[in-house]
KENU-398844 format. One record per residue: x, y, z negated of N, C-alpha, C in turn; residue in three letters; residue number from 0. Coordinates in steps of 0.2 Angstrom, whole numbers. Each point is the difference from the previous one (the first is absolute). Layout:
<loros>
n.u;n.v;n.w;ca.u;ca.v;ca.w;c.u;c.v;c.w;res;n
X;Y;Z;X;Y;Z;X;Y;Z;ALA;NUM
...
</loros>
This chain:
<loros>
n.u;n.v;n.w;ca.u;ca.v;ca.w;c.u;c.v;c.w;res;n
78;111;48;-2;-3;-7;-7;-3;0;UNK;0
-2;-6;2;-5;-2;2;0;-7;-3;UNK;1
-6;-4;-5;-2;-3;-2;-4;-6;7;UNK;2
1;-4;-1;-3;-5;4;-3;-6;-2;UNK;3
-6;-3;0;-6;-5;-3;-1;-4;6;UNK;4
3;-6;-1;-2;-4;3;-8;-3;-2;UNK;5
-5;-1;4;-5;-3;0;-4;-5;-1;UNK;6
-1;-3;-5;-4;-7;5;-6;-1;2;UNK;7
0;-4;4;-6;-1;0;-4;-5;5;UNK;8
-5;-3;0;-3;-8;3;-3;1;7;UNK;9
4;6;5;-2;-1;6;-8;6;0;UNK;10
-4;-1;-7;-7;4;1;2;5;-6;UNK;11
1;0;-4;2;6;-6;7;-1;-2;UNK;12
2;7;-4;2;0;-5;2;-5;-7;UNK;13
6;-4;-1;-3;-2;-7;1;6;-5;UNK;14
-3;-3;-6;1;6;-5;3;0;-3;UNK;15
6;-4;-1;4;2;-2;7;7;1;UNK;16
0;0;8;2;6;3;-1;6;-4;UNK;17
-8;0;-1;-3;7;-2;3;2;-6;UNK;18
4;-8;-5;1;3;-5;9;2;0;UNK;19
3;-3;8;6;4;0;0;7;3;UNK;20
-5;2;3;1;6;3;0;4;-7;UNK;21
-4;-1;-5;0;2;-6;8;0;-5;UNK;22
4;-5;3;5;-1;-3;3;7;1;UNK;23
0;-1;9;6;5;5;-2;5;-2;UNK;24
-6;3;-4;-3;9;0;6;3;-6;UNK;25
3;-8;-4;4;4;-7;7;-1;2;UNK;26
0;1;6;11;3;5;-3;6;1;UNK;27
-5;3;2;-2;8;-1;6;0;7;UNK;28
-3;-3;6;3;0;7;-7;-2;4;UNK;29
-2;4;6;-2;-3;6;-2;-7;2;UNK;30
-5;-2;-1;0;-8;-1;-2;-1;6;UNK;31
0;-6;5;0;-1;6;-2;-8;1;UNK;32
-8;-1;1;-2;-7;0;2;-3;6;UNK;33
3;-6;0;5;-4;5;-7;-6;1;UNK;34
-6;0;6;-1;-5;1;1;-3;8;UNK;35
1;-9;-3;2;-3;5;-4;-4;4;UNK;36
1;-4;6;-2;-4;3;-5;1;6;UNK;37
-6;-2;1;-3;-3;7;-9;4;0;UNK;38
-2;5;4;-4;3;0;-4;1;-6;UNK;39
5;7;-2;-2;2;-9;-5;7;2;UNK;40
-3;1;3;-5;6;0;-3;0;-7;UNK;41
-2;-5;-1;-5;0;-5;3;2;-7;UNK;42
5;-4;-2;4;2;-5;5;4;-2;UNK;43
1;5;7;4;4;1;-4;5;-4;UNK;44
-6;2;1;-6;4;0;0;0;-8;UNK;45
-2;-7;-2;-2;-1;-7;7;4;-5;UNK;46
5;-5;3;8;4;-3;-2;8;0;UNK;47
-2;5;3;2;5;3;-2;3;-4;UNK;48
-5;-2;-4;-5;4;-4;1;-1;-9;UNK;49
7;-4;-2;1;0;-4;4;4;-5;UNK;50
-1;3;-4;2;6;-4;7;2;-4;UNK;51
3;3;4;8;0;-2;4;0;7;UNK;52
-4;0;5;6;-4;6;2;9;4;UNK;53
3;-1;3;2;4;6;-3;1;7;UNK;54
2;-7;2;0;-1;5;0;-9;-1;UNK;55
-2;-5;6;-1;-6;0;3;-2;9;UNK;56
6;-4;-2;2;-3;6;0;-7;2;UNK;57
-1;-1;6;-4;-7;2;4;0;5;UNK;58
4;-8;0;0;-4;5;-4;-4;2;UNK;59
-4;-1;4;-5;-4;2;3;-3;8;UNK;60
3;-7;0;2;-1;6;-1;-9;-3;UNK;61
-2;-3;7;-1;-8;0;5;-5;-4;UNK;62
6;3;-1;7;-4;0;-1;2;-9;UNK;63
-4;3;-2;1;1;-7;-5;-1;-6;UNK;64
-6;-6;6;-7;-1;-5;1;-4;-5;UNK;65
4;-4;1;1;-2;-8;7;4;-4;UNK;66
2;4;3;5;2;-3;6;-2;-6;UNK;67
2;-5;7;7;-4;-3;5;8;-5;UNK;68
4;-5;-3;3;6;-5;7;1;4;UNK;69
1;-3;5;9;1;3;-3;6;5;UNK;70
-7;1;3;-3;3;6;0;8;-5;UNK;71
-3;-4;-5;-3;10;-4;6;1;-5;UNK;72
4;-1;-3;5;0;-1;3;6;2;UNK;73
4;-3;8;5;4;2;-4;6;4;UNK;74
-8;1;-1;-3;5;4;0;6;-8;UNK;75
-3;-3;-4;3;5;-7;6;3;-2;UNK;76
6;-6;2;6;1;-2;3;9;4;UNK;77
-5;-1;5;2;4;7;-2;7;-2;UNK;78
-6;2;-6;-4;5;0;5;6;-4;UNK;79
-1;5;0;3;5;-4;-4;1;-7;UNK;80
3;-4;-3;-4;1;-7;6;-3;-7;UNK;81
-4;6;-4;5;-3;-6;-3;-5;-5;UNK;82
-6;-3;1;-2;-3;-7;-5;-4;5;UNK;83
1;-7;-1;-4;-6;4;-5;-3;-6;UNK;84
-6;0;0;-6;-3;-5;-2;-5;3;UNK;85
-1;-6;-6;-7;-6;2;-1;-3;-5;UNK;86
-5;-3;-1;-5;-2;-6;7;-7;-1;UNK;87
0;-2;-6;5;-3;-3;-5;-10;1;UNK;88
0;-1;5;-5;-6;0;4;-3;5;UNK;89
-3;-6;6;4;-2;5;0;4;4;UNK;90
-5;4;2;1;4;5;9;5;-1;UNK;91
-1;3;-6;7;4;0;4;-2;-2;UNK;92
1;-7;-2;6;-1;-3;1;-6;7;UNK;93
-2;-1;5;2;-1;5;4;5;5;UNK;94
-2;6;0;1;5;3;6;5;-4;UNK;95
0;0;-5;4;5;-1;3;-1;-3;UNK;96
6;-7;0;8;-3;-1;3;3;6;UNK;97
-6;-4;7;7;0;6;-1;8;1;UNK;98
-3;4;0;-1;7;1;8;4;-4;UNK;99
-1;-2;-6;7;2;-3;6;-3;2;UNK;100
0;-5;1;5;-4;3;2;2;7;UNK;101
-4;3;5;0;2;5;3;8;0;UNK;102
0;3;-6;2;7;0;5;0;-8;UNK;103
3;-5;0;5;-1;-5;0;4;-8;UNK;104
-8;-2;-3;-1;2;-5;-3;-5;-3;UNK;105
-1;0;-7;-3;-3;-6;-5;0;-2;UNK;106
-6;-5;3;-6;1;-1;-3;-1;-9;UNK;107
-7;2;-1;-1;0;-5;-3;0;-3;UNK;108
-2;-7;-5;-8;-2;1;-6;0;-5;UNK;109
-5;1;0;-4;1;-6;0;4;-2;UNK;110
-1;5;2;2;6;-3;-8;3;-3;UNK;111
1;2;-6;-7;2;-3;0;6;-5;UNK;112
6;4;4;0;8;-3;4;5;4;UNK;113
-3;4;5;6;4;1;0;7;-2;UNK;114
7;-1;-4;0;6;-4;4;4;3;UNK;115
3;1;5;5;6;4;-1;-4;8;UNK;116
4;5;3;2;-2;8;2;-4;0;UNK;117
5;-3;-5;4;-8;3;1;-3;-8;UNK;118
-7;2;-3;1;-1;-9;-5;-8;0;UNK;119
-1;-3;-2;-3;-6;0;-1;-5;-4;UNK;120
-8;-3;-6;-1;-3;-6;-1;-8;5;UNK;121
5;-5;-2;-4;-7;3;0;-5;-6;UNK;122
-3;-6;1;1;-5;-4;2;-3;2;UNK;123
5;-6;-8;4;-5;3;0;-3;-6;UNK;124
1;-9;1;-1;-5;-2;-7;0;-2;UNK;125
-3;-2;4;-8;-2;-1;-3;6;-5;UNK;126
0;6;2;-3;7;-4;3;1;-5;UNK;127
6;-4;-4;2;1;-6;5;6;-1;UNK;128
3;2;6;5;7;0;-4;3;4;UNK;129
0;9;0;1;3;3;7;3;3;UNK;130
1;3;5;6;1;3;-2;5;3;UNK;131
6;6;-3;2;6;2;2;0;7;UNK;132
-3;2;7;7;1;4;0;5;6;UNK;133
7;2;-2;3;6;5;3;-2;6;UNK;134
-5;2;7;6;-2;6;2;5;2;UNK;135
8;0;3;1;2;3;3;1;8;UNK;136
-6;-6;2;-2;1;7;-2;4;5;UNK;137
2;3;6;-2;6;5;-7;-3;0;UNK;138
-1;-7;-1;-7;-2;3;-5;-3;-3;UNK;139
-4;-1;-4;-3;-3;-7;-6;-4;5;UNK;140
3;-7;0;-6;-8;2;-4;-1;-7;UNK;141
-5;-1;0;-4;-1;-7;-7;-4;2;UNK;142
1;-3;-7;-8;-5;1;-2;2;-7;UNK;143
-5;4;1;-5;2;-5;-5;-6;-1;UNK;144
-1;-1;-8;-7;-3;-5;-3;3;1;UNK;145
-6;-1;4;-7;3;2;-4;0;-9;UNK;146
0;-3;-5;-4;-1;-4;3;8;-6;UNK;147
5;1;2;4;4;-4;-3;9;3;UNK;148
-3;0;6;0;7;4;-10;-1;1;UNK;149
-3;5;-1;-7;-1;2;0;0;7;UNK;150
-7;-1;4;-1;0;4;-1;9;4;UNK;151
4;1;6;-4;7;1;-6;1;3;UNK;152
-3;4;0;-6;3;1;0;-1;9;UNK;153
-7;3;4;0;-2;6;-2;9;2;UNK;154
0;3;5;0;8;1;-5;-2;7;UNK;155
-5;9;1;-3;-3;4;4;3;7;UNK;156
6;6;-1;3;2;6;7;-6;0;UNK;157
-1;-4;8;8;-2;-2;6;0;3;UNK;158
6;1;-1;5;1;2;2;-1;7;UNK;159
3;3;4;2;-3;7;5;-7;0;UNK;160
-3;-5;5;4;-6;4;3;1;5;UNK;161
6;-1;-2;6;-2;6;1;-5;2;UNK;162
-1;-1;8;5;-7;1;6;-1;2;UNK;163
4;-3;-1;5;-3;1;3;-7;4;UNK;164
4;2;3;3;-4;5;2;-8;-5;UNK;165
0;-5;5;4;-7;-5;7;1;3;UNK;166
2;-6;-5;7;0;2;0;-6;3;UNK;167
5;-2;3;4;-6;5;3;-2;-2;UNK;168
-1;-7;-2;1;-3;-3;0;-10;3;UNK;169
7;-4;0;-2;-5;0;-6;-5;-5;UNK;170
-2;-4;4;-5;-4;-5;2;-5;-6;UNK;171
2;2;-4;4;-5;-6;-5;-6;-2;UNK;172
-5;2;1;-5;-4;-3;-7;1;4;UNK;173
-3;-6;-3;-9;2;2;-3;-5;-5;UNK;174
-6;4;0;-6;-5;-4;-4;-5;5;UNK;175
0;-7;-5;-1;-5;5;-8;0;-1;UNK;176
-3;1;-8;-7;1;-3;2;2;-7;UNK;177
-8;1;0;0;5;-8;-7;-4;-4;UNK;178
-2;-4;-4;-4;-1;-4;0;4;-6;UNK;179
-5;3;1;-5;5;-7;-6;-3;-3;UNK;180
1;1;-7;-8;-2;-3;-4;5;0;UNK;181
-5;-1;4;-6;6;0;-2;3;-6;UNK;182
0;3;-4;-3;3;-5;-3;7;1;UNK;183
-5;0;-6;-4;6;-1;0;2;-6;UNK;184
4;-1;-4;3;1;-8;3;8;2;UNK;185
0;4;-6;5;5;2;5;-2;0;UNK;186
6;7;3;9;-2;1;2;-2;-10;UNK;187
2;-5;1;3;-3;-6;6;5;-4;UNK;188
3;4;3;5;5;-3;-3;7;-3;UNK;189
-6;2;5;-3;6;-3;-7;-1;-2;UNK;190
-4;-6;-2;-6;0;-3;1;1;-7;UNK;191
-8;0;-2;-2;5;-6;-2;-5;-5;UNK;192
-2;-7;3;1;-7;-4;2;-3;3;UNK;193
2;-7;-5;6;-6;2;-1;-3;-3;UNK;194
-2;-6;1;-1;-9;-4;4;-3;4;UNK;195
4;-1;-4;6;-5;1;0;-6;-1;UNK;196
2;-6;2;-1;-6;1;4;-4;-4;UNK;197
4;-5;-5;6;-1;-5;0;-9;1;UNK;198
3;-1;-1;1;-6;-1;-3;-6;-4;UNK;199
-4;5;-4;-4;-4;-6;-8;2;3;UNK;200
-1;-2;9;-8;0;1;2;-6;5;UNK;201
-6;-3;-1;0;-7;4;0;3;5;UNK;202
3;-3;9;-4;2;5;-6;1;1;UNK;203
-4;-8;-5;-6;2;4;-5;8;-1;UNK;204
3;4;-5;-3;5;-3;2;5;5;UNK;205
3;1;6;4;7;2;-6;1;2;UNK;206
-3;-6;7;-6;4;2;-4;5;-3;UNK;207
-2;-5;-6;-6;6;-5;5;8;-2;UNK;208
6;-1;-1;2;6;-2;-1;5;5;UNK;209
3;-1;8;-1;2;4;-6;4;3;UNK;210
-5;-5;-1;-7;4;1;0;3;-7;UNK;211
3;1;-6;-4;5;-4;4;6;2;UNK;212
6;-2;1;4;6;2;-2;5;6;UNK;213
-3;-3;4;-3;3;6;-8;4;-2;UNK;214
-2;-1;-6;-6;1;0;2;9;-5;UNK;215
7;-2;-4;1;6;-3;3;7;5;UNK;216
1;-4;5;7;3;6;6;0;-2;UNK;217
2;-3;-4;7;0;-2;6;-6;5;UNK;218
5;3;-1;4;-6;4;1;-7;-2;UNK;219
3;-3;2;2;-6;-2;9;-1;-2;UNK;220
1;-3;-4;7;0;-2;2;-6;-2;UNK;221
6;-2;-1;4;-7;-2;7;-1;-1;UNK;222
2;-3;-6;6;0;-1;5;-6;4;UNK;223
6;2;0;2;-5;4;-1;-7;0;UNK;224
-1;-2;-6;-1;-8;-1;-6;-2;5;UNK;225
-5;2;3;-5;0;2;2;1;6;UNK;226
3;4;2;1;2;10;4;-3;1;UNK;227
5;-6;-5;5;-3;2;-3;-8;2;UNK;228
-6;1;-4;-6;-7;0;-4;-1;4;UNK;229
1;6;4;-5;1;6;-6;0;-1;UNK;230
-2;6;-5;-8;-2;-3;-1;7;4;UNK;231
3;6;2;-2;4;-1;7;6;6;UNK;232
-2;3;5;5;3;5;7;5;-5;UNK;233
3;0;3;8;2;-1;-3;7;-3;UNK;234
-4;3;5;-2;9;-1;-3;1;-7;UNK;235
-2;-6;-4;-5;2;-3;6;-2;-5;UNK;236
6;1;-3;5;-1;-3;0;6;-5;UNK;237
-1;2;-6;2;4;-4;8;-2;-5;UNK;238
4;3;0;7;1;-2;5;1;1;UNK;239
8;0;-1;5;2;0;1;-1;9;UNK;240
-2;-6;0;1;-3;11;-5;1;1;UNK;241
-6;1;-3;-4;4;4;-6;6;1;UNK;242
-3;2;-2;-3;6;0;-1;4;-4;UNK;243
2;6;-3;-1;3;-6;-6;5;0;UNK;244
-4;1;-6;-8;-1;1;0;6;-7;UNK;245
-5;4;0;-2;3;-7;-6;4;0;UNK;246
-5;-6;2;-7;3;-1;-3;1;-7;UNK;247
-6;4;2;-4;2;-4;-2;-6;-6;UNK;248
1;-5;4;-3;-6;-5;4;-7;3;UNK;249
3;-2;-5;4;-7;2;-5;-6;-6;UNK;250
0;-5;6;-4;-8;-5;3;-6;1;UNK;251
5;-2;-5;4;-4;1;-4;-8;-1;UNK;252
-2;-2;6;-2;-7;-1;5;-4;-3;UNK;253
1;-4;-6;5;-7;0;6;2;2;UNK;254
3;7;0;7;2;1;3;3;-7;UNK;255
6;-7;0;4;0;-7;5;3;-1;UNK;256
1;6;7;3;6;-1;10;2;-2;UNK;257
2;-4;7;7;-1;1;2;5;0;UNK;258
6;2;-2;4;8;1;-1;1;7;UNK;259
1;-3;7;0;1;7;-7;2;2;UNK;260
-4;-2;-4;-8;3;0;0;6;-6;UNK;261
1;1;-2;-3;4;-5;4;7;3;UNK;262
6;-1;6;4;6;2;-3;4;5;UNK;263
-7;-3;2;-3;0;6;-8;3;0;UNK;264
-1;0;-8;-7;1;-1;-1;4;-8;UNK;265
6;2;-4;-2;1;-8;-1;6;1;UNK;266
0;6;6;1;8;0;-9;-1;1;UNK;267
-5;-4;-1;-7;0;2;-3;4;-6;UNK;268
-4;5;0;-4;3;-5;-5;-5;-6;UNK;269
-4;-6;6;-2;-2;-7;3;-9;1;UNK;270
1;-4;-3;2;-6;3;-4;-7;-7;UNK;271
-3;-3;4;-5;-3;-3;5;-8;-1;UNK;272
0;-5;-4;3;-7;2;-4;-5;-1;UNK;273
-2;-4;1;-6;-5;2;5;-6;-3;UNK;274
1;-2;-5;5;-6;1;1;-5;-9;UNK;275
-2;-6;2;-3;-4;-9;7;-1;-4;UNK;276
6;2;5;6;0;-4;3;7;-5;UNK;277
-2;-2;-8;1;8;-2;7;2;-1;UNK;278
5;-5;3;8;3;1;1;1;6;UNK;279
-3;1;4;0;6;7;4;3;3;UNK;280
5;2;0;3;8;2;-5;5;2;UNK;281
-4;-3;3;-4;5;5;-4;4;-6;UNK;282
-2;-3;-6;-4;1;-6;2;7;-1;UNK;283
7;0;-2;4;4;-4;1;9;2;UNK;284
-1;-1;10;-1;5;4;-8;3;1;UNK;285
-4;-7;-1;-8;3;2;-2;5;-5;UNK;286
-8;4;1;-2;5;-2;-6;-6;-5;UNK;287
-2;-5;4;-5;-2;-2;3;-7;1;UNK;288
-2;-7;-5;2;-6;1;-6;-4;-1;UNK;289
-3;-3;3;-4;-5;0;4;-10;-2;UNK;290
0;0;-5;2;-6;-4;-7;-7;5;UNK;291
0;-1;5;-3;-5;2;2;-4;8;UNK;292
-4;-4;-1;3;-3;6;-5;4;7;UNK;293
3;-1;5;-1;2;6;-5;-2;2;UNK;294
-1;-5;0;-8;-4;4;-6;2;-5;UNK;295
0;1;-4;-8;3;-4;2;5;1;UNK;296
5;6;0;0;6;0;-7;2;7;UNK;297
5;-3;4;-2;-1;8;-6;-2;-2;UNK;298
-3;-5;-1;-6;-2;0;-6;6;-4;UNK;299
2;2;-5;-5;6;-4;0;5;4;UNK;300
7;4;2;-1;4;3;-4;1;9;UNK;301
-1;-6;2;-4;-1;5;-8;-2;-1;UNK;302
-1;-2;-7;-7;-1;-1;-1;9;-1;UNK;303
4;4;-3;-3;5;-3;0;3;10;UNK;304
3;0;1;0;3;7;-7;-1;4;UNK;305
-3;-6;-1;-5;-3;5;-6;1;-4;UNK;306
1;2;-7;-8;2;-4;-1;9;1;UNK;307
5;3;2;0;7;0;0;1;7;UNK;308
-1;-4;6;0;-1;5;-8;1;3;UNK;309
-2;-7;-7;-7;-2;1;-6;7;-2;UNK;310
5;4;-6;-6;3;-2;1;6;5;UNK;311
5;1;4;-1;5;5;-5;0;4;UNK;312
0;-6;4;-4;-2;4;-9;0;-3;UNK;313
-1;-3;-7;-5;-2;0;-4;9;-1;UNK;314
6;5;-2;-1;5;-1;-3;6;6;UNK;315
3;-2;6;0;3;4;-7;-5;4;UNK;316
-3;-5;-1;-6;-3;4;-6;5;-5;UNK;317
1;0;-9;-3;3;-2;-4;8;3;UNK;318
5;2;2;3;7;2;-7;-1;9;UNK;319
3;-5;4;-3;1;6;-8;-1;-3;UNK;320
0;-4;-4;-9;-2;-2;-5;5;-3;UNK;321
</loros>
């Protein structure tokens, strides 16, 4: 009776989103067993190993699985002795863990943002507007947990022992030809503490400037689909229903007029600010805070006050050397 967490992660770390499944997997009240994959994982074996709640932490680490195609890790989990398969409910596990159930002829199950028994489980459906009860009764429980719905776990300073484990044999169904990533230094868009979101009612030429305020707060970057279909802005940085569900500390909605497919993706956020000169909104209706103005003097004021309290830092601290 063993719980298993698949991991993700970029080659160097851990994402955190995992950390918030492993938190998931502590309320099966079973053995939880971190599943990491891929191509000279020391490093994040390590990292994983130290995470609070786990058992133990099992690694494939073999050449044939550094990007870890999903037909390859798949039938390597399918393979494992375990009752209950976890992964963060993003692309990473809702690539993963269709075919995994499919491969052991059960009903996966997705979004999950409460588990209340062993096979007892709270998820959303139609754009967050129902919750849904559901009872399985599968030998073997595939699930893709809402990382926003579970805290992060703690990090320990003793950590649990690593196992390696052999790959499997497998034909080559597939191969990656390239991979283009945009480099960023933003936090991860799913589990950061702020979020200024991009909306359709910001000229391009404004993203830059938001960009750099957003980096000066350390907050992520986010955008609605209008915007990523516009190619103003990368697919990752997607918040709603298609794509990432988000519930930081502080949400700032630039010029987003706040579609049901967006608002299913961000309205669980603690404080949610709306930046937008149209007072019939949607987004209006949801925020904590509604700023009734246009984007570009917003944008503009807020960066002059930025650059006078910058100034008197500075002039503050020469005062200070003198």
């Amino acid at each position: 009776m063993t719980v298993g967490v698949l991991i993700e992660h970029d080659g160097k770390h851990m994402k955190t989103s995992s950390r918030h499944v492993i938190t998931a997997a502590s309320e099966c009240q079973k053995p939880i067993i971190a599943l990491v994959i891929g191509y000279q994982l020391d490093s994040i074996a390590a990292e994983v190993a130290l995470c609070d709640g786990l058992d133990a932490v099992w690694v494939l680490d073999h050449p044939d699985y550094e990007y870890a195609s999903a037909e390859r890790v798949a039938l390597w989990v399918a393979s494992l002795a375990l009752t209950h398969v976890l992964a963060s409910a993003n692309a990473f596990g809702k690539n993963l863990i269709p075919r995994i159930a499919a491969l052991l002829n059960v009903s996966p199950i997705d979004g999950v943002l409460s588990i209340l028994a062993d096979k007892h489980y709270v998820r959303a459906m139609y754009a967050g507007h129902i919750l849904c009860d559901v009872i399985s009764d599968d030998l073997i429980q595939c699930v893709t947990i809402t990382p926003t719905a579970f805290k992060s776990c703690a990090s320990l300073k003793q950590a649990v022992s690593i196992e390696s484990h052999a790959s499997v044999d497998l034909p080559l169904l597939s191969k990656r030809v390239s991979m283009h990533q945009a480099d960023s230094e933003s936090p991860e868009l799913a589990t950061a503490a702020c979020v200024m979101t991009i909306g359709r009612g910001v000229p391009p030429e404004l993203i830059p400037r938001i960009k750099r305020l957003a980096k000066r707060y350390k907050a992520a970057l986010g955008a609605t689909r209008a915007v990523v279909d516009a190619g103003l802005l990368p697919n990752e940085c997607q918040v709603g229903q298609t794509g990432q569900v988000v519930a930081p500390d502080l949400y700032i909605a630039w010029g987003v007029s706040g579609a049901v497919q967006h608002l299913a993706g961000m309205k669980h956020s603690k404080q949610i600010v709306s930046i937008n000169k149209n007072p019939d909104a949607p987004m209006n209706a949801f925020a904590d805070f509604v700023l009734e103005a246009d984007v570009v003097s917003v944008l503009s004021a807020w960066e002059a006050r930025f650059a006078s309290l910058e100034e008197k830092c500075v002039s503050q601290e020469l005062e200070y050397e003198l």
